[in-house]
N, C-alpha and C positions, 0 to 999 in steps of 0.2 A: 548547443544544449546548455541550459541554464544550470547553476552551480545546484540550486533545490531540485531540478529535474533530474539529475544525476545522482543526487541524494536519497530521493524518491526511487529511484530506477535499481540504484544500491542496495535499498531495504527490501526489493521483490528478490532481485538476485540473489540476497546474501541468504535470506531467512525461508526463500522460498526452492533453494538450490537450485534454479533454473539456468538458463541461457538468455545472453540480454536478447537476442531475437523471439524468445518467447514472450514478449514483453509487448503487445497487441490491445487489440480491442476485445478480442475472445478470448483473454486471460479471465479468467471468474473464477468466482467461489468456489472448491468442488471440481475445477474444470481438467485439475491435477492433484495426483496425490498427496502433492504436499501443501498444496492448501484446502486442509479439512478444519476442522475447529480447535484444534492446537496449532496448527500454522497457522490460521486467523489470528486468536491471539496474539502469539508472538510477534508478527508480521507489525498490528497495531503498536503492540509496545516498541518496539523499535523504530516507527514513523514518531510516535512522541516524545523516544527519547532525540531523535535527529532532529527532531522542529523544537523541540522544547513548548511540547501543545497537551494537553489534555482532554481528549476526544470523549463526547457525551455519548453517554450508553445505546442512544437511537444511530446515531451517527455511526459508532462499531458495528451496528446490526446492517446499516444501511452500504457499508462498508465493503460490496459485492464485488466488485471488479476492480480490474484497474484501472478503467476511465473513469466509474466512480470517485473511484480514492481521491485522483486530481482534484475534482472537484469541491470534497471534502476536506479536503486538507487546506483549498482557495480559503474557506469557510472560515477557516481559521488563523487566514494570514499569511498563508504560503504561497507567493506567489512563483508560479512556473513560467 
């Protein structure tokens, strides 16, 4: 696993209080309690305080999963 990958994998664990085995393709929005739109938020600011990125407002929105996120974050420079 890559150092950003683990970094990435950190910021669902840490903000999202999970188990790194919850950490899937069918991790989404909504799909757990603690990620409703304050853990959204949070979740965000914490991927851009790790990257050192400032993610655009469509991008937060689009921001749905965790396979998502990889993606978005590529967007930005992060590579995994």
């Amino acid at each position: 696993m890559s150092e950003n990958r683990k970094k990435y994998d950190d910021a669902f664990i840490e903000v999202l209080e999970i188990e790194p085995e919850d950490l899937n393709e069918k991790l989404e929005y909504s799909s757990i309690e603690t990620w409703d739109s304050v853990g959204h938020m949070a979740l965000i600011a914490e991927l851009e305080d790790v990257f050192e990125v400032s993610l655009e407002m469509d991008d937060v929105i689009d921001f749905g999963s965790y396979h998502t996120g990889l993606k978005t974050m590529e967007k930005y420079g992060v590579a995994f």
